[in-house]
C-alpha atoms as an extended CHARMM CRD file, in Angstrom:
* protein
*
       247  EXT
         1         1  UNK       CA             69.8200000000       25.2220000000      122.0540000000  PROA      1               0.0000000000
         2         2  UNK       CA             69.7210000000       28.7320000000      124.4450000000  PROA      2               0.0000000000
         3         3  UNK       CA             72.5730000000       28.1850000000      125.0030000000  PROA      3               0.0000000000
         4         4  UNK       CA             74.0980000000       28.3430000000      121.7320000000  PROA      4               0.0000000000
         5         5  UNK       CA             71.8810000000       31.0290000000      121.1810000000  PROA      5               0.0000000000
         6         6  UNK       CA             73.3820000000       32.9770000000      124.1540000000  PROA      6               0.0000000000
         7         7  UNK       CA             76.9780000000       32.6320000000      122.8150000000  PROA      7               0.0000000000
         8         8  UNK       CA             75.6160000000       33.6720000000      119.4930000000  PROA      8               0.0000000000
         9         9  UNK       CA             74.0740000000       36.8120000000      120.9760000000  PROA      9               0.0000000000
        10        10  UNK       CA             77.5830000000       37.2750000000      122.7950000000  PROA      10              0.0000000000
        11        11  UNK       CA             79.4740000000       36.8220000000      119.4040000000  PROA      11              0.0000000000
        12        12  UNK       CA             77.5250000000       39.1260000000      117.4290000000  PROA      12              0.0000000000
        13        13  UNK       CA             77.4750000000       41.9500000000      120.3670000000  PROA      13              0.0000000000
        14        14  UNK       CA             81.5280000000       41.6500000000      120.0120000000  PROA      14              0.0000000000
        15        15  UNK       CA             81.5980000000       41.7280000000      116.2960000000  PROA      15              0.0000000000
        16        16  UNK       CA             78.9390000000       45.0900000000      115.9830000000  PROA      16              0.0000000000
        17        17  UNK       CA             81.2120000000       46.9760000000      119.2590000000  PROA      17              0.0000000000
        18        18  UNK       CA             84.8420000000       46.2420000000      117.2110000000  PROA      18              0.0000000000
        19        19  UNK       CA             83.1050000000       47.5830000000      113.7250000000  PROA      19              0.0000000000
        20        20  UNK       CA             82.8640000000       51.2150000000      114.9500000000  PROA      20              0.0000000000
        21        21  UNK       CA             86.3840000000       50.8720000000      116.7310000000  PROA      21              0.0000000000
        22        22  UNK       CA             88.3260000000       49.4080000000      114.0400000000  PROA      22              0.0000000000
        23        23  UNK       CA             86.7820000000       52.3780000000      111.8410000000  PROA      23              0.0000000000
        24        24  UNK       CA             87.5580000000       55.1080000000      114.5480000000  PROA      24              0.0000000000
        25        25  UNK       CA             91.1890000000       53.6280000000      114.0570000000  PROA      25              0.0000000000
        26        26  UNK       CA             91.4350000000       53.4920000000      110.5490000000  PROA      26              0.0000000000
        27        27  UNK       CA             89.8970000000       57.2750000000      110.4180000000  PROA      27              0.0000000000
        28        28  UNK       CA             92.7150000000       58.5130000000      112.9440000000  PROA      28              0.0000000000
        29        29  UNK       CA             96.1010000000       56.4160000000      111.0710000000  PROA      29              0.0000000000
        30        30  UNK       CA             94.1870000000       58.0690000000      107.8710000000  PROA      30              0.0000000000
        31        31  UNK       CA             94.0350000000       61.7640000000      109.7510000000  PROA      31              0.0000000000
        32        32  UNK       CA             97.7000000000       60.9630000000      110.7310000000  PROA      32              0.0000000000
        33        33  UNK       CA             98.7120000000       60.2740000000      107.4250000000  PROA      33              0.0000000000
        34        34  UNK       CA             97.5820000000       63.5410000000      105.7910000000  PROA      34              0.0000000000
        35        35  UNK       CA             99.1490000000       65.5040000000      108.4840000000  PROA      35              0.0000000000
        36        36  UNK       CA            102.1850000000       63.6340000000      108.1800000000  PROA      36              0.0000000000
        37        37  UNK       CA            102.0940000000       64.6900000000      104.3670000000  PROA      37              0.0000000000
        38        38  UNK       CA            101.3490000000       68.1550000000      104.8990000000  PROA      38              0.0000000000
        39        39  UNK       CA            104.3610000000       68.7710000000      106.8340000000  PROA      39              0.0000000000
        40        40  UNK       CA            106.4310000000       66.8470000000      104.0660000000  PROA      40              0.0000000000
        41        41  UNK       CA            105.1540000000       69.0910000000      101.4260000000  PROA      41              0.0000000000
        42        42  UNK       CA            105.5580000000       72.2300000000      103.9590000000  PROA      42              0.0000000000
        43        43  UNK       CA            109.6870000000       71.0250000000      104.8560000000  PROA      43              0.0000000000
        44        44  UNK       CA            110.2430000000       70.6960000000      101.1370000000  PROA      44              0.0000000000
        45        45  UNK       CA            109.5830000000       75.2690000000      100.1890000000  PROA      45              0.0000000000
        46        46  UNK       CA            110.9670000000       75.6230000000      103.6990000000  PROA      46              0.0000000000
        47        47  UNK       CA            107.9660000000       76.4310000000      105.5660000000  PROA      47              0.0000000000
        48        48  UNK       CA            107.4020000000       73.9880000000      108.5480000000  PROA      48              0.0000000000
        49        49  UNK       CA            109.1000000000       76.4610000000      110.7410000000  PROA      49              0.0000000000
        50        50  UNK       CA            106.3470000000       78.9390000000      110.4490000000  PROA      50              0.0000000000
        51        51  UNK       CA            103.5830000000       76.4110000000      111.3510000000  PROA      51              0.0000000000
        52        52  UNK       CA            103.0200000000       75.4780000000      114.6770000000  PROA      52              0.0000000000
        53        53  UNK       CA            100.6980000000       72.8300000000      114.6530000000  PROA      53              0.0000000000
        54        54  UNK       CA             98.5380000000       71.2660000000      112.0040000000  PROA      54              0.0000000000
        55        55  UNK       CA             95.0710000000       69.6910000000      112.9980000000  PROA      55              0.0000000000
        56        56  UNK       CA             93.4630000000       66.9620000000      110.3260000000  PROA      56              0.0000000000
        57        57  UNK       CA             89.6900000000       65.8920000000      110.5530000000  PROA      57              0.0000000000
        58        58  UNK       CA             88.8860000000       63.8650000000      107.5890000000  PROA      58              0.0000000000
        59        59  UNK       CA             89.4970000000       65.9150000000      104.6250000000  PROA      59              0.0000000000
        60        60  UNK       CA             90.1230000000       69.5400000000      106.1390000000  PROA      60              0.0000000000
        61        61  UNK       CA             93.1600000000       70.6710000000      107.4210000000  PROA      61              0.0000000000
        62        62  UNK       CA             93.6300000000       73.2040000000      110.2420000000  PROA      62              0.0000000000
        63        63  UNK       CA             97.1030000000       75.5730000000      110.6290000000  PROA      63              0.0000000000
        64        64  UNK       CA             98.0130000000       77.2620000000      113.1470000000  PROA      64              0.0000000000
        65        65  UNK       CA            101.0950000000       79.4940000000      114.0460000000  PROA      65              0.0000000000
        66        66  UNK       CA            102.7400000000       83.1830000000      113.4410000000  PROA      66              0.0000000000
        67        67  UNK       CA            104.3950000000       83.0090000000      110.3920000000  PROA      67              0.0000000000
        68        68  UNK       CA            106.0220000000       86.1920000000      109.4930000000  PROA      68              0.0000000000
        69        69  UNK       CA            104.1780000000       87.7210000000      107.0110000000  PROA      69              0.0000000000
        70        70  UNK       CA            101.1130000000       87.8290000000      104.6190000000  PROA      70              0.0000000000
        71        71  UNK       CA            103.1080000000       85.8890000000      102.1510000000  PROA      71              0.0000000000
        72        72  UNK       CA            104.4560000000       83.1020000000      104.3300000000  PROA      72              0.0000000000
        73        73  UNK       CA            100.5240000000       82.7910000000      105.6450000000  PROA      73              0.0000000000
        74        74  UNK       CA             99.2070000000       82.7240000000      101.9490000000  PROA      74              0.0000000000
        75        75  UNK       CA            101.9470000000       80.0960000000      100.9090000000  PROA      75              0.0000000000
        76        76  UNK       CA            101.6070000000       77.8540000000      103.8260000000  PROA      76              0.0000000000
        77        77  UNK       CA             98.0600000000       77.6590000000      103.1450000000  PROA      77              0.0000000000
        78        78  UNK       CA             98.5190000000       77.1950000000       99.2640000000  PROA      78              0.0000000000
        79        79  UNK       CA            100.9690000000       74.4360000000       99.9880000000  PROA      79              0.0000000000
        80        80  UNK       CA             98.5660000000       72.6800000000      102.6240000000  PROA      80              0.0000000000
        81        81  UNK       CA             95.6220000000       72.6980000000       99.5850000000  PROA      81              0.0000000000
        82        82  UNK       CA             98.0470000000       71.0450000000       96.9190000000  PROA      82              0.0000000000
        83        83  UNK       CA             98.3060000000       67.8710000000       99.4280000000  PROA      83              0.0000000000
        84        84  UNK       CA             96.3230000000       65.1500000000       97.5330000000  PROA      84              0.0000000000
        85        85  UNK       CA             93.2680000000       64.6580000000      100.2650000000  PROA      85              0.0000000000
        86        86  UNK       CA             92.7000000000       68.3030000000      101.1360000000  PROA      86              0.0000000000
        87        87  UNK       CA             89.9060000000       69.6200000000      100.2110000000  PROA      87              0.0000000000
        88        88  UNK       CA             89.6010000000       72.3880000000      102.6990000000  PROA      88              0.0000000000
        89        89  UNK       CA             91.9850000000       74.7110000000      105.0500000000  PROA      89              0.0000000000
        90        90  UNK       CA             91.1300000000       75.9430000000      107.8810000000  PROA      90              0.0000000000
        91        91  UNK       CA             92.9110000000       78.7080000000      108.4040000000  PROA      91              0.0000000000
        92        92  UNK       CA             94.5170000000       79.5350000000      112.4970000000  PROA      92              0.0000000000
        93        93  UNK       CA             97.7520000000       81.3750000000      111.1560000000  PROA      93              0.0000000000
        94        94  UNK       CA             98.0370000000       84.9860000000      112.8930000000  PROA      94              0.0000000000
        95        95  UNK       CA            100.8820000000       87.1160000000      111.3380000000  PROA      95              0.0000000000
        96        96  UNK       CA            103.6520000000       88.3120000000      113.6310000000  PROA      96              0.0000000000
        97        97  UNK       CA            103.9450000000       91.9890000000      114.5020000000  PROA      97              0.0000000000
        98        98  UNK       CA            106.6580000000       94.6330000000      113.1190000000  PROA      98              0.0000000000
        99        99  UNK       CA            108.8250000000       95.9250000000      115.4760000000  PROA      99              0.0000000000
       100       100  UNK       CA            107.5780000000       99.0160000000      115.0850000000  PROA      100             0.0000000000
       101       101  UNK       CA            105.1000000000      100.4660000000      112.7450000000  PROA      101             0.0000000000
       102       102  UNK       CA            108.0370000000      103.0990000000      111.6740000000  PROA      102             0.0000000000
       103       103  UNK       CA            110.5080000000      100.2970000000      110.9940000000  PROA      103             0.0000000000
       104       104  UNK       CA            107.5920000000       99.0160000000      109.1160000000  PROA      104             0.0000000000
       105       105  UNK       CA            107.8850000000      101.6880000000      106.8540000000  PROA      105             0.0000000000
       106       106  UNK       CA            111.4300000000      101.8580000000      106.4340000000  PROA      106             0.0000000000
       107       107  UNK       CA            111.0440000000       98.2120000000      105.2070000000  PROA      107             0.0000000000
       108       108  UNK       CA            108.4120000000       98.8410000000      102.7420000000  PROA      108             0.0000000000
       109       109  UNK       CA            110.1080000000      101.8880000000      101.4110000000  PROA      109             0.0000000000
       110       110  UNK       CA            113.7310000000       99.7840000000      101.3150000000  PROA      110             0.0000000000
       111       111  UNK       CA            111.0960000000       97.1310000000       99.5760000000  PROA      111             0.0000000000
       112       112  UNK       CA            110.1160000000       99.6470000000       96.6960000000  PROA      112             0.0000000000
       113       113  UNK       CA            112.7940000000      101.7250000000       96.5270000000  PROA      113             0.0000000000
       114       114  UNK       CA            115.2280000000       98.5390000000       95.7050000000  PROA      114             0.0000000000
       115       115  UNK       CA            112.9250000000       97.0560000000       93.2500000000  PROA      115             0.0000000000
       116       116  UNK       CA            115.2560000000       96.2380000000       90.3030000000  PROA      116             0.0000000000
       117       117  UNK       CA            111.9220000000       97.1590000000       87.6730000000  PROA      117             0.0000000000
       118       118  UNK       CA            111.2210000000      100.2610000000       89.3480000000  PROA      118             0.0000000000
       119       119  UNK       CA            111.7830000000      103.2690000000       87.2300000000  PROA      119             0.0000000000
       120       120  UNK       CA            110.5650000000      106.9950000000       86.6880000000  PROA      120             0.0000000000
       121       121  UNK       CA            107.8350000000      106.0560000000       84.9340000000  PROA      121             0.0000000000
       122       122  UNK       CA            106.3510000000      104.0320000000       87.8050000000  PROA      122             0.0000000000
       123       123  UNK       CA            105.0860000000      105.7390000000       90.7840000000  PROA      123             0.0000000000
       124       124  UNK       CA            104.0730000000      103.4180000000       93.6690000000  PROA      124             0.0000000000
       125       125  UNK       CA            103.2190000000      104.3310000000       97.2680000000  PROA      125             0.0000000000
       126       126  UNK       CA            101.6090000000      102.8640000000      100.2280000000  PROA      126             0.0000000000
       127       127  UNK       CA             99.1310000000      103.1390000000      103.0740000000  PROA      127             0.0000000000
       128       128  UNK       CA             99.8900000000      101.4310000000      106.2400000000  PROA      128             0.0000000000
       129       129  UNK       CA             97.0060000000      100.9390000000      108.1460000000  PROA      129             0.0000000000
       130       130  UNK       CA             96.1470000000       99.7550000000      111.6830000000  PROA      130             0.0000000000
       131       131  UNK       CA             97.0920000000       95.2370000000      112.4320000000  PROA      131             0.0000000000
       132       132  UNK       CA             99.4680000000       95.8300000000      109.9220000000  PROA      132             0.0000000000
       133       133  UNK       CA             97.4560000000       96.5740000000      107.1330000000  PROA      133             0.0000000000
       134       134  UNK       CA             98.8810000000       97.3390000000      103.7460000000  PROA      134             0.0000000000
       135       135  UNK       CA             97.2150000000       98.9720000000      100.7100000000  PROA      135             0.0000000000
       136       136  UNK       CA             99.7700000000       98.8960000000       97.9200000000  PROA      136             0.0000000000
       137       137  UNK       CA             98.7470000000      102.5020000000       95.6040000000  PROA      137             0.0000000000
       138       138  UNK       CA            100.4750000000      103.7970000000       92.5560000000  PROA      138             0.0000000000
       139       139  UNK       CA            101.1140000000      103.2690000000       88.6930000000  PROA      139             0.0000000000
       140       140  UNK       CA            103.2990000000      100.7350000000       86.8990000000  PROA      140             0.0000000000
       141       141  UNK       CA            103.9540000000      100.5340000000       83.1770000000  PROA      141             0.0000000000
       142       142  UNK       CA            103.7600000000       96.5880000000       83.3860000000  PROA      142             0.0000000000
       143       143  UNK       CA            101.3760000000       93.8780000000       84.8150000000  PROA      143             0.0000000000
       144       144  UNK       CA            104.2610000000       92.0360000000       85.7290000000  PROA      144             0.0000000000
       145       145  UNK       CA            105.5200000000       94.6650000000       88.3650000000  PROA      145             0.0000000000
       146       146  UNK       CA            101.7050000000       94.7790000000       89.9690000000  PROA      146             0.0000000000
       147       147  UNK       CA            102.1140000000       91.3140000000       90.4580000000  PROA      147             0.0000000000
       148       148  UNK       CA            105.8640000000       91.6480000000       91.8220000000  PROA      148             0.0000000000
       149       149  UNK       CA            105.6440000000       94.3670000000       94.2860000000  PROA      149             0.0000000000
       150       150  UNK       CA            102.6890000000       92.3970000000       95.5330000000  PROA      150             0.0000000000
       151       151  UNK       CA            104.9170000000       89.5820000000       96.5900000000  PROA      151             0.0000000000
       152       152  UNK       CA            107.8860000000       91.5720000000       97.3260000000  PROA      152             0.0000000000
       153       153  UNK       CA            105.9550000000       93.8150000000       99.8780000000  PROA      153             0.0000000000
       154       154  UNK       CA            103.7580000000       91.0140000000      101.2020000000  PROA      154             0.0000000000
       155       155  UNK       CA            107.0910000000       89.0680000000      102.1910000000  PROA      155             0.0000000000
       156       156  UNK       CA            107.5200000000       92.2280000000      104.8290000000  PROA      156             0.0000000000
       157       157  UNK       CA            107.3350000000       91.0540000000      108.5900000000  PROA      157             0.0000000000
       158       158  UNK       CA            104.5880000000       92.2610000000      110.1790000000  PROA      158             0.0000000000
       159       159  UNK       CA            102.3300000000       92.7120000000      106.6340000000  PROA      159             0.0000000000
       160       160  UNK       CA             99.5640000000       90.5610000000      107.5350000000  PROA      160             0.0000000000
       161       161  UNK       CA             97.1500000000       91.9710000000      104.8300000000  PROA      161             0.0000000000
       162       162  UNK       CA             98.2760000000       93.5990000000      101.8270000000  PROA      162             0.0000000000
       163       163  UNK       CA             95.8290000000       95.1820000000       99.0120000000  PROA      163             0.0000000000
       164       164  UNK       CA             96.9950000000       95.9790000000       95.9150000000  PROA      164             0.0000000000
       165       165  UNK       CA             95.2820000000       98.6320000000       94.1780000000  PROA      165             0.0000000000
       166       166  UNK       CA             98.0020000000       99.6320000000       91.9710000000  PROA      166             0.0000000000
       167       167  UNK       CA             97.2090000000      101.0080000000       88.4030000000  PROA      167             0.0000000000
       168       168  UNK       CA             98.5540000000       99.9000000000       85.0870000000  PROA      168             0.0000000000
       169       169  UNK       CA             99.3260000000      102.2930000000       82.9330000000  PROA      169             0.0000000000
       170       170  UNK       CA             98.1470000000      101.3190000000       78.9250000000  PROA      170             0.0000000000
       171       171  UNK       CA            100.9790000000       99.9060000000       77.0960000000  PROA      171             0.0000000000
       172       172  UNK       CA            101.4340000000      101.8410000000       72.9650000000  PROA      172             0.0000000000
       173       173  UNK       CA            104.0350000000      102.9280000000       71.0750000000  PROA      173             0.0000000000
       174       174  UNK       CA            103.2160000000      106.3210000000       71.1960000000  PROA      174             0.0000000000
       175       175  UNK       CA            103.2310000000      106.3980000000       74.8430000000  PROA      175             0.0000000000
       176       176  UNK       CA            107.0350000000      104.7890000000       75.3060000000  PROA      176             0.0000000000
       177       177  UNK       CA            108.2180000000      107.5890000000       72.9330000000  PROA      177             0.0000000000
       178       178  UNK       CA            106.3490000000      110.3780000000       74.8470000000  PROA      178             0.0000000000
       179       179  UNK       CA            108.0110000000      109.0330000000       77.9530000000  PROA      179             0.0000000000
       180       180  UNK       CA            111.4790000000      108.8970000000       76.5100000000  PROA      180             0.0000000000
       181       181  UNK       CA            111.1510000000      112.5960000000       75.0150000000  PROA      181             0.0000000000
       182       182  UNK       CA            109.8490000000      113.8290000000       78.6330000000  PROA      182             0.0000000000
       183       183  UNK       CA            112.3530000000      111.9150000000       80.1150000000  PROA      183             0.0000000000
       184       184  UNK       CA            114.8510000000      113.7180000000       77.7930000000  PROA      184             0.0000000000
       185       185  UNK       CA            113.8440000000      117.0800000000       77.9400000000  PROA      185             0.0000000000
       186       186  UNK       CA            113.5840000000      116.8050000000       81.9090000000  PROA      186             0.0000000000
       187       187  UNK       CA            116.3640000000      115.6430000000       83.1370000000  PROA      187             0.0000000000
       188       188  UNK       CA            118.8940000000      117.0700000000       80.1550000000  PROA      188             0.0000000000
       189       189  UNK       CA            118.0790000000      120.3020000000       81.1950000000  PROA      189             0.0000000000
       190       190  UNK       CA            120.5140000000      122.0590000000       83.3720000000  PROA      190             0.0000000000
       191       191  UNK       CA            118.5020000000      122.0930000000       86.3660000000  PROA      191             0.0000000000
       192       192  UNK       CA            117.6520000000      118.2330000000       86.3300000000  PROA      192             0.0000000000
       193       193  UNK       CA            120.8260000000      116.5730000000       84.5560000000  PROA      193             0.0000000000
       194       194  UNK       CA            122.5650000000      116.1450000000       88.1260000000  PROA      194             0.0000000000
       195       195  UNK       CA            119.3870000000      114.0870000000       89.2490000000  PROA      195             0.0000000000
       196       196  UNK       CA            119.3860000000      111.6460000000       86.2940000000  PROA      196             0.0000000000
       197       197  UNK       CA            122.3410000000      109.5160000000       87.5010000000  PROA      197             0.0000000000
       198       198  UNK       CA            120.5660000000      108.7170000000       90.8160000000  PROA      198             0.0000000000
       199       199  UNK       CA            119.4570000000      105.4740000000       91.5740000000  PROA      199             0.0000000000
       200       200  UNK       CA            116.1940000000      106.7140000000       91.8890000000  PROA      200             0.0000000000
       201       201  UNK       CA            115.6440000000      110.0330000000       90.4580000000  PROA      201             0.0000000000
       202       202  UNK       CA            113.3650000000      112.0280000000       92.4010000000  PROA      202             0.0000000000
       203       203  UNK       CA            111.0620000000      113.2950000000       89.1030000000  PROA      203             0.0000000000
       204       204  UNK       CA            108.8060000000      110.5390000000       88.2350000000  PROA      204             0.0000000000
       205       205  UNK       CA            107.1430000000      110.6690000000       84.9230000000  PROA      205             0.0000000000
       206       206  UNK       CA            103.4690000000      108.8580000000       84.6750000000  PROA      206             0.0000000000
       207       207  UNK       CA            102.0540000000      108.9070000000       80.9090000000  PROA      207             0.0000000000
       208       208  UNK       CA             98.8130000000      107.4190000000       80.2470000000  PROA      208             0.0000000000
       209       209  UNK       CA             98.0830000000      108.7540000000       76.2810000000  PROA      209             0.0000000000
       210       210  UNK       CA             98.2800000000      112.4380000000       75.7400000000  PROA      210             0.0000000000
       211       211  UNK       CA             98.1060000000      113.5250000000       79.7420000000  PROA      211             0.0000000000
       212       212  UNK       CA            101.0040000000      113.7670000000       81.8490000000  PROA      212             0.0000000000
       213       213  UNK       CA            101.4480000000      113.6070000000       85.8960000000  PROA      213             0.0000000000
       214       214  UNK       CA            104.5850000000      114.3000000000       87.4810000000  PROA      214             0.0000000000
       215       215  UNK       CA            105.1950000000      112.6940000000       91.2920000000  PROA      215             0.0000000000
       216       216  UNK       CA            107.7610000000      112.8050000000       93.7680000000  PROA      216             0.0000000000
       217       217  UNK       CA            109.6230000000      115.5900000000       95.2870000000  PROA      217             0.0000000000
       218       218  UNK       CA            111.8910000000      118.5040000000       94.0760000000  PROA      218             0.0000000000
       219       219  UNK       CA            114.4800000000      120.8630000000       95.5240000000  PROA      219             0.0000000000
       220       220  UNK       CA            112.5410000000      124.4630000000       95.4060000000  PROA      220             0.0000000000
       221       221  UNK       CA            109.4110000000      126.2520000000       93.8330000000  PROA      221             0.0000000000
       222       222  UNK       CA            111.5090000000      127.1970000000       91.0020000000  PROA      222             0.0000000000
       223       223  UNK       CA            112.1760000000      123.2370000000       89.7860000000  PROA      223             0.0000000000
       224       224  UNK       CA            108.7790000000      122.9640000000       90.3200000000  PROA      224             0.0000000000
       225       225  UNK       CA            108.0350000000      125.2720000000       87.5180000000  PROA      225             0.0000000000
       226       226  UNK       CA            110.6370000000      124.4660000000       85.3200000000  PROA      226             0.0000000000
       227       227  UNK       CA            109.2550000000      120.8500000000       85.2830000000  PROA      227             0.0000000000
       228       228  UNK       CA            105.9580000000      121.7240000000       84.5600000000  PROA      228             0.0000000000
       229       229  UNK       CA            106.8690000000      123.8840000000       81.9030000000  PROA      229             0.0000000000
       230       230  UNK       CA            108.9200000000      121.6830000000       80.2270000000  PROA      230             0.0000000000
       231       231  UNK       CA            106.4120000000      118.8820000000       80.0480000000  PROA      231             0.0000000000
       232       232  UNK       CA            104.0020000000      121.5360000000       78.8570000000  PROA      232             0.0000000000
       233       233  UNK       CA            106.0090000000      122.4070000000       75.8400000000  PROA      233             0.0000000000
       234       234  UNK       CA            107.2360000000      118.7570000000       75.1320000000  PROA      234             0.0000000000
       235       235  UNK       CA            105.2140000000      117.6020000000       71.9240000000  PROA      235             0.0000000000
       236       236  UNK       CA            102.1000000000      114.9320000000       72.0800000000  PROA      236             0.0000000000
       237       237  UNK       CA            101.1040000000      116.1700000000       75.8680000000  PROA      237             0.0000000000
       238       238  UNK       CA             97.5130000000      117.2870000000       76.1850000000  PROA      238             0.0000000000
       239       239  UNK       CA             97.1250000000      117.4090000000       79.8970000000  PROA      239             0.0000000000
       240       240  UNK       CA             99.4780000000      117.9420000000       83.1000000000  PROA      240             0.0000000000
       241       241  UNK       CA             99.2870000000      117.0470000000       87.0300000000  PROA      241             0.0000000000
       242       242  UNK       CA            101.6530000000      118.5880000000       88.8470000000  PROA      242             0.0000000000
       243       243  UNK       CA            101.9200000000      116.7850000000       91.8350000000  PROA      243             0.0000000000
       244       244  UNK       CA            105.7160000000      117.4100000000       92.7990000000  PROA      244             0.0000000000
       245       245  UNK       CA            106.2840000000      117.4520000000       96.2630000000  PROA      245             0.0000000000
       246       246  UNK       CA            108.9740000000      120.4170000000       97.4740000000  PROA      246             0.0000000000
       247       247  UNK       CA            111.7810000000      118.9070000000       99.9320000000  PROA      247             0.0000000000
């Protein structure tokens, strides 16, 4: 009778040590799967080459790596949260440096600049700040260009935080024909004409109701002038900033 009782002892000390062991094994093939998946979903937009390693413990996933920009970081980590089992990301992923924080510029400039939405009646600057730091300033006519200049400076190498405080200007009828008179009387005038056929024209034109700011840069003190005073006398403007810059 003990000793049946021993071997039952024996038996059930077996049977309560496996438990935790077969669960510690099932947790880790689970943890393997969902790592397995993240990198699936990560291959198929192209973006397992700017992760370096990815960490699972039960339902949170960890990244890590220097992916090249703000974007890349923001869509690696967007990507890892659509798996189906993550419910949290832990985010390791430290944004790769410029070259330079003047070829920086160029870049965002290039970015702008190039922007096939960008016209006079926009105005959009930035302020790079120290780690790479971007605040994104200006006013756009559209919501739609806020959003895309956003994404198309944030894809910059070296960006690894971009804020976008850009403005949007209200949309009206009246205002799109006050901008297309200004835009008339400006740059037909015989001082201006020449810069109209620019890619970018240098006068930019920012119209929010009745008031008027002019941005950019000019040639002399006399363009100057002659731009204010032709937005002055243009008809439905209340208010003018002159904020032309002289070259």
């Amino acid at each position: 009778m003990m000793r049946r009782l021993g071997m039952s002892m024996v038996a059930l000390l077996v049977i309560l040590l496996a438990a935790p062991m077969s669960g510690q094994a099932s947790g880790q093939e689970s943890d393997q799967a969902l790592e397995d998946a993240v990198w699936t979903k990560l291959k198929d937009v192209k973006l397992d080459k700017e992760v370096a390693e990815i960490i699972v413990s039960g339902d949170t996933v960890t990244l890590r790596g220097e992916p090249a920009s703000v974007y890349v970081k923001m869509k690696a980590i967007e990507v890892a949260l659509s798996v189906e089992g993550v419910t949290a990301v832990e985010d390791e992923l430290v944004v790769g440096e410029a070259e330079s924080d003047e070829a920086l510029v160029k870049e965002l400039v290039s970015k702008v600049l190039s922007y096939p939405h960008y016209t006079v009646f926009d105005d959009v600057g930035f302020q790079l700040q120290d780690g790479g730091i971007v605040v994104l300033t200006g006013y756009v006519t559209m919501g739609f260009k806020k959003s895309e200049l956003e994404e198309r400076l944030g894809r910059v190498r070296g960006v690894s935080e971009l804020k976008n405080v850009l403005e949007i200007l209200p949309a009206s009828a009246s205002d799109e024909q006050l901008r297309e008179r200004l835009f008339r009387n400006i740059y037909g005038h015989e001082l201006f004409f020449t810069y109209a056929n620019r890619t970018n024209p240098p006068i930019h034109i920012i119209v929010d109701g009745p008031n008027v700011m002019l941005t950019g840069a000019v040639r002399n003190k006399i363009e100057r002038i002659q731009a204010e005073s032709i937005v002055r006398s243009t008809f439905g403007v209340i208010g003018i900033d002159n904020r032309l810059q002289i070259n």
